[in-house]
VOGU-3710 file (C-alpha; in Angstrom, 3 decimals, decimal comma):
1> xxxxxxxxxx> -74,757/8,912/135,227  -77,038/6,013/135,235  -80,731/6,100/133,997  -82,759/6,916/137,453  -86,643/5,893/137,748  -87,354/9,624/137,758  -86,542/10,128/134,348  -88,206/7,327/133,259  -91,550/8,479/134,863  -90,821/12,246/133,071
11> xxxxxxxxxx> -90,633/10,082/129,874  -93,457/7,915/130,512  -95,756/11,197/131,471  -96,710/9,169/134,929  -95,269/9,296/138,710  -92,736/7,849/140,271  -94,876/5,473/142,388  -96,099/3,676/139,060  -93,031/3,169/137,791  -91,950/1,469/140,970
21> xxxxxxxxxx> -95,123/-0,647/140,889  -94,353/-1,400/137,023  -90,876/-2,037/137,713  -91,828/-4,748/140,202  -95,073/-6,079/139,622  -96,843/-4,455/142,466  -99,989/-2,996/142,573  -102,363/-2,132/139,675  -100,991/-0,463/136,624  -103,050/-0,504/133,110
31> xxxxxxxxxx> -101,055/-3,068/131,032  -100,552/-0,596/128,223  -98,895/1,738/130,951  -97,061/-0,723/132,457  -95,923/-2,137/129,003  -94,632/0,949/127,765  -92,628/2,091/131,173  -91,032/-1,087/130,645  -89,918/-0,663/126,957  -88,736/2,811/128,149
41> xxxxxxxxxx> -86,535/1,552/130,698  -85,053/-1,447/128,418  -84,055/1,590/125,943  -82,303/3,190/128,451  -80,843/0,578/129,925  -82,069/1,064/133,031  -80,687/-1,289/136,536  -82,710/-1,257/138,990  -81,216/0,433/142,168  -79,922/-2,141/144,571
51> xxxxxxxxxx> -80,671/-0,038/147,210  -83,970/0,870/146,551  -85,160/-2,822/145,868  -83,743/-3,455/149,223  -85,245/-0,769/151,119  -88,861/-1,642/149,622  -88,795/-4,933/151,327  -87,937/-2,850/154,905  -90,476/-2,639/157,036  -88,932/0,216/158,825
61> xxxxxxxxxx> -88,906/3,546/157,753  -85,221/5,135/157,416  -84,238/8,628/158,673  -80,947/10,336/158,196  -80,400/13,625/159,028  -78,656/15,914/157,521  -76,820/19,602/159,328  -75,510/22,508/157,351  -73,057/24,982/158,778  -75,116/27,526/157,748
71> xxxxxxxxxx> -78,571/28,957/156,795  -76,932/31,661/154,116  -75,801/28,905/152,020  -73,214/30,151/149,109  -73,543/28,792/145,575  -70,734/25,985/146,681  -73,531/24,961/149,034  -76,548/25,245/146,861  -74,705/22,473/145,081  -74,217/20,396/147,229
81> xxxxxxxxxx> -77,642/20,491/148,154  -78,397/19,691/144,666  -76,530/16,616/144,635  -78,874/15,639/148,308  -82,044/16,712/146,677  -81,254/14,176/143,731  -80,166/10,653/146,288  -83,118/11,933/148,415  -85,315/11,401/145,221  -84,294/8,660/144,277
91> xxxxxxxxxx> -84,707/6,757/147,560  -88,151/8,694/148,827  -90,286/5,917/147,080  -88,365/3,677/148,873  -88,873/4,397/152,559  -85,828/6,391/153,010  -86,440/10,073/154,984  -83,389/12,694/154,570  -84,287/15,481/156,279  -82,408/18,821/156,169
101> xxxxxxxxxx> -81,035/21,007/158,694  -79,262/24,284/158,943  -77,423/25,836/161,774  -76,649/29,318/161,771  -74,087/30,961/160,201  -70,548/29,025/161,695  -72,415/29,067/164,971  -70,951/26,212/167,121  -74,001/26,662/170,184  -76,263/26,217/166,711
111> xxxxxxxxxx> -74,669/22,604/165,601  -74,131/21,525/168,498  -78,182/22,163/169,724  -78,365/20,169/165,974  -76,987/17,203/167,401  -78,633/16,808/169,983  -82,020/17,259/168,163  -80,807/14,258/165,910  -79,587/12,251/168,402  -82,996/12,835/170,516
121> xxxxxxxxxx> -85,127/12,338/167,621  -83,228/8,996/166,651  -81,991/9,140/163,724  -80,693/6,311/161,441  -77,308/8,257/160,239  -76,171/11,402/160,039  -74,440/13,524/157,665  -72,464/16,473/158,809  -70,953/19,093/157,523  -68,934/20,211/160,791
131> xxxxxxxxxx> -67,514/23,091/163,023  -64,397/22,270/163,727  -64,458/22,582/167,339  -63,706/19,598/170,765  -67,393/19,895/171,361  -68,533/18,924/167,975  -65,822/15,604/168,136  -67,188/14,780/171,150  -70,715/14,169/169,902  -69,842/12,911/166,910
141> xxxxxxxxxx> -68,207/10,227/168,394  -70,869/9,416/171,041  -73,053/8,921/167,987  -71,057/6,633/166,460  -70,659/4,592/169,341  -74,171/4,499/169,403  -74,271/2,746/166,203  -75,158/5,872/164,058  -73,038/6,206/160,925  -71,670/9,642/160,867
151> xxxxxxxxxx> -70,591/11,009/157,051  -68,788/13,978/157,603  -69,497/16,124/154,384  -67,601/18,750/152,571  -64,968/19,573/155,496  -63,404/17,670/157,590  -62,064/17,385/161,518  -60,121/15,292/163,151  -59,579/13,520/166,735  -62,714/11,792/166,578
161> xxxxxxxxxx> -64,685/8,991/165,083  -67,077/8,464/162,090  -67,866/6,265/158,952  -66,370/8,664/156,358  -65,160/11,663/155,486  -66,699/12,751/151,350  -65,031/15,945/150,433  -62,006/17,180/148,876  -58,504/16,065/150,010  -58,065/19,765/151,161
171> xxxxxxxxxx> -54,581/19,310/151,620  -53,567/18,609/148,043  -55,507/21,212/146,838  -53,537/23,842/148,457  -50,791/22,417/147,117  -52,257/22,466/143,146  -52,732/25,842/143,852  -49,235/25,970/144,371  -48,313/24,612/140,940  -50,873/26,767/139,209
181> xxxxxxxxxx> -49,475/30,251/140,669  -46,078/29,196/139,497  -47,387/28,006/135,568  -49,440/31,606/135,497  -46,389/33,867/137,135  -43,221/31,833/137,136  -41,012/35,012/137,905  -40,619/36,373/142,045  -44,345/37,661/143,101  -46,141/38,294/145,981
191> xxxxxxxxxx> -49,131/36,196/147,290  -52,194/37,691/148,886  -54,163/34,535/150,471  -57,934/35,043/150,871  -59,514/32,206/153,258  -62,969/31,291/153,808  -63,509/30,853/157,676  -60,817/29,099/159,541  -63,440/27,603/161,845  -63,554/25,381/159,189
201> xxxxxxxxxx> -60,166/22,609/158,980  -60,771/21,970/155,394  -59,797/25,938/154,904  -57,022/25,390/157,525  -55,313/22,371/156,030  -56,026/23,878/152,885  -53,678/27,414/153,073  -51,235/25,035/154,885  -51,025/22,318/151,590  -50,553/25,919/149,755
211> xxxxxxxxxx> -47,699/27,327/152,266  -46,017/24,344/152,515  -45,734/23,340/148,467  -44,946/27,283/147,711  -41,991/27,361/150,573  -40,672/23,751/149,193  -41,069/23,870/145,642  -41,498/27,670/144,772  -39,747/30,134/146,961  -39,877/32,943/144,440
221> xxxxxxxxxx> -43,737/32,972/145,093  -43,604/35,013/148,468  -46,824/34,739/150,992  -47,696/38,158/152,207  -50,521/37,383/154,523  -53,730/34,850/154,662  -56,389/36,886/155,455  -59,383/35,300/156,739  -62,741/36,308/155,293  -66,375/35,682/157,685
231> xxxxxxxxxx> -68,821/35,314/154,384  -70,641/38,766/154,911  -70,285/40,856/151,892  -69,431/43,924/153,362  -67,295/42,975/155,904  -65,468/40,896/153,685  -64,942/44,308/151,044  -64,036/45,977/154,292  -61,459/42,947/155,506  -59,928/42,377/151,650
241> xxxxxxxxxx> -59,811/46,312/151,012  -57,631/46,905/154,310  -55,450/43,643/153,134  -54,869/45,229/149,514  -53,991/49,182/151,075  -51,345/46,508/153,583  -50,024/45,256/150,661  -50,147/47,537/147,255  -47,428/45,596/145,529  -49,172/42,125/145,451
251> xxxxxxxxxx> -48,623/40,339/142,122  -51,105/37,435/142,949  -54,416/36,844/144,698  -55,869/33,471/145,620  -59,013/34,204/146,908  -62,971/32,209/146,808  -65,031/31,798/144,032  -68,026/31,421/146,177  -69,404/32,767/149,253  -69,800/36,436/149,947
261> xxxxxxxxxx> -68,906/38,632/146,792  -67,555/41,688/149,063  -63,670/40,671/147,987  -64,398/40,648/144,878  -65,426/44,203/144,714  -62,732/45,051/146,631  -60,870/43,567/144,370  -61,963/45,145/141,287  -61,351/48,905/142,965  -57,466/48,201/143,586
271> xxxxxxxxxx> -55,507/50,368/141,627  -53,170/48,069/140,550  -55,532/45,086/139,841  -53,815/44,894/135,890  -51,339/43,734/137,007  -52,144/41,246/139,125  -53,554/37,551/138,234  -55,850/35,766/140,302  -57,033/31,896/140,660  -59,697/31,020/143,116
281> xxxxxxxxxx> -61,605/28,117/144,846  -65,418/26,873/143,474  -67,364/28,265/140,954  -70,470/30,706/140,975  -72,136/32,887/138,568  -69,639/35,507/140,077  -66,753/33,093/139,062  -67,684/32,491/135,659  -68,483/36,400/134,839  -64,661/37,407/136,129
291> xxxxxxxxxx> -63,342/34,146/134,170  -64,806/35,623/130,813  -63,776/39,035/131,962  -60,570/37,159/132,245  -60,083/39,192/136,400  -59,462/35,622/137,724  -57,384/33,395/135,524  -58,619/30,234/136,680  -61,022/28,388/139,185  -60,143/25,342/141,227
301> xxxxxxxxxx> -63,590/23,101/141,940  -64,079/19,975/143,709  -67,430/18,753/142,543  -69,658/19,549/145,180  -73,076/18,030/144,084  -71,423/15,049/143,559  -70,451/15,612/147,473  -73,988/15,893/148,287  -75,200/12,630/145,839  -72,322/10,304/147,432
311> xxxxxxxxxx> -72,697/11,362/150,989  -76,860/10,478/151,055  -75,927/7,524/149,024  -73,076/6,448/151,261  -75,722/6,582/154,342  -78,459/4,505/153,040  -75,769/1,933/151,678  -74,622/2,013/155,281  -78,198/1,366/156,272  -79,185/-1,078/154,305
321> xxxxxxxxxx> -76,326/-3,761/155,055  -73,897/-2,940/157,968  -72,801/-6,010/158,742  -70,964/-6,480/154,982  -71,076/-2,580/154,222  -67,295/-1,087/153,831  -66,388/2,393/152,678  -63,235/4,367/152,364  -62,692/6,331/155,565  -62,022/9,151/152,496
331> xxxxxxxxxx> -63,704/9,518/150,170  -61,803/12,306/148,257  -63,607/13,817/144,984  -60,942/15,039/142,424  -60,489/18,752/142,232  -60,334/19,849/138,415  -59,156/23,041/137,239  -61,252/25,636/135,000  -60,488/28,475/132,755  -61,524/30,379/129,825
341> xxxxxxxxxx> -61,243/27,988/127,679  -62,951/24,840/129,312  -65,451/26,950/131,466  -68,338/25,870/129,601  -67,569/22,180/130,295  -68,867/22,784/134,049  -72,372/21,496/133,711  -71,367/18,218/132,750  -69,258/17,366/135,857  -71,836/16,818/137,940
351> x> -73,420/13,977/140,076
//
């Protein structure tokens, strides 16, 4: 990742502000200051950010919202609202608001109240992570045609319009996980699917990309049931226990690496857990401790603070020139597979 002015004020033992004013000649900085935040940045190789040169010459301030699914955010979240936290940085100095907002839990009545808070309080652009529900497509469409750029971020929906969609390509990662059961249990086996919400269409499209692959490419895998989890820990032990008593002669689990850690615990208890291997979606301190304990065999994970970073970013570039501005409608982030062996390489895949 490219030098950013905050580490060059961390280095320089002064703010942010007088780096931007050394940077560009504004205000008064003590020449020896000044003169040594410079030779920092030429050692790093520091470019200035295009955006944020622009935006200082704006004479408006720019506000872009963004709304969470959820107020109990899982470690898949957190990260993404790492990757915010770090474009929202970056462009602060620069006149650029992004202000957060979280719904609760999966609660439609919640996003959709959301909305119309953003839209009332006029907004620049909004990013989204969305319900997927009619009522939600409506309004995001009715703020599009308003001239607000819409990002949809992390999951996806359809029938309706918006800039761009930054997220997985859900589909395809169903179908990895596919290919992966069959490398890790070749032979006939039974599948146990564990979904996050279905309210979501990322999950949806997501167990379909997995059905689909397994029934075209590799019938001996057999899928039992997808059981949908709600992302409360005990009602999630309750809803994977009852699923495992259904089916006592599963061979393989895909299941989540974040969220709630009830199925996990369920999973542990099952009797016959030895002899059953596991891959799941995202990573979380959870993940990595059953990865080492080598319960789950591998972890499928699609980047999510780089979600975060390219969604904020996407917005202000939006913003800042939207008569030449153009952007994939998808921007997919690649999903890269984990195990024991690479685990530790996860903190350097980030924004």
């Amino acid at each position: 990742m490219a030098t950013t002015i905050k580490e060059i004020a961390k280095l320089a033992g002064v703010s942010i502000g007088t780096v931007d004013r050394a940077m560009h000649n504004r205000g008064r900085v003590n020449p020896e200051v000044a003169q040594r935040i410079r030779q920092i940045a030429e050692e790093l190789d520091y470019k200035p950010n295009s955006i944020a040169q622009g935006l200082s010459a704006r004479s408006r301030r720019l506000r872009i919202a963004v709304i969470f699914h959820r107020k109990n955010m899982d470690s898949f979240t957190r990260d993404v609202l790492q990757g915010i936290q770090i474009c929202r940085e970056e462009v602060s100095e620069s006149g650029v608001e992004v202000d957060l907002f979280h719904g609760e839990d999966f609660s439609l009545d919640s996003q959709l109240q959301l909305l119309e808070q953003v839209e009332q309080e006029k907004y620049h652009a909004l990013i989204l992570v969305p319900i997927n529900h009619n009522s939600v497509k409506a309004r995001v469409t009715a703020l599009h045609q308003k001239g607000i750029p819409v990002i949809l971020l992390s999951n996806i929906i359809d029938g309706c319009n918006y800039l761009s969609f930054v997220g997985c390509d859900y589909t395809r990662s169903g179908q990895i996980a596919a290919g992966v059961l069959n490398m890790i249990h070749p032979l006939p086996g039974k599948l146990l699917y564990l979904s996050p919400p279905l309210q979501m269409l990322g999950h949806v499209l997501r167990a379909q990309g997995l059905r689909e692959r397994l029934e075209s490419c590799y019938p001996h895998i057999q899928l039992c049931q997808i059981c949908e989890l709600v992302g409360s820990s005990v009602k999630d032990y309750k809803i994977t226990q009852q699923a495992l008593t259904r089916h006592p002669d599963i061979d393989l689990i895909v299941c989540p690496g974040a969220g709630s850690s009830g199925h996990m615990e369920a999973i542990e208890e099952f009797p016959n857990i030895k002899g059953v291997k596991i891959i799941s979606y995202d990573y979380s301190e959870g993940t990595d401790r059953y990865i080492r304990d080598k319960l789950i065999t591998a972890t499928l994970v699609q980047h999510p603070k780089r979600q975060g970073y390219l969604a904020v970013k996407t917005a202000v570039n939006c913003l800042m020139d939207s008569k030449n501005f153009s952007v994939e409608r998808h921007q997919y982030l690649p999903t890269k597979l984990f195990f024991l062996e690479n685990l530790d390489e996860i903190d350097r895949w980030s924004v």
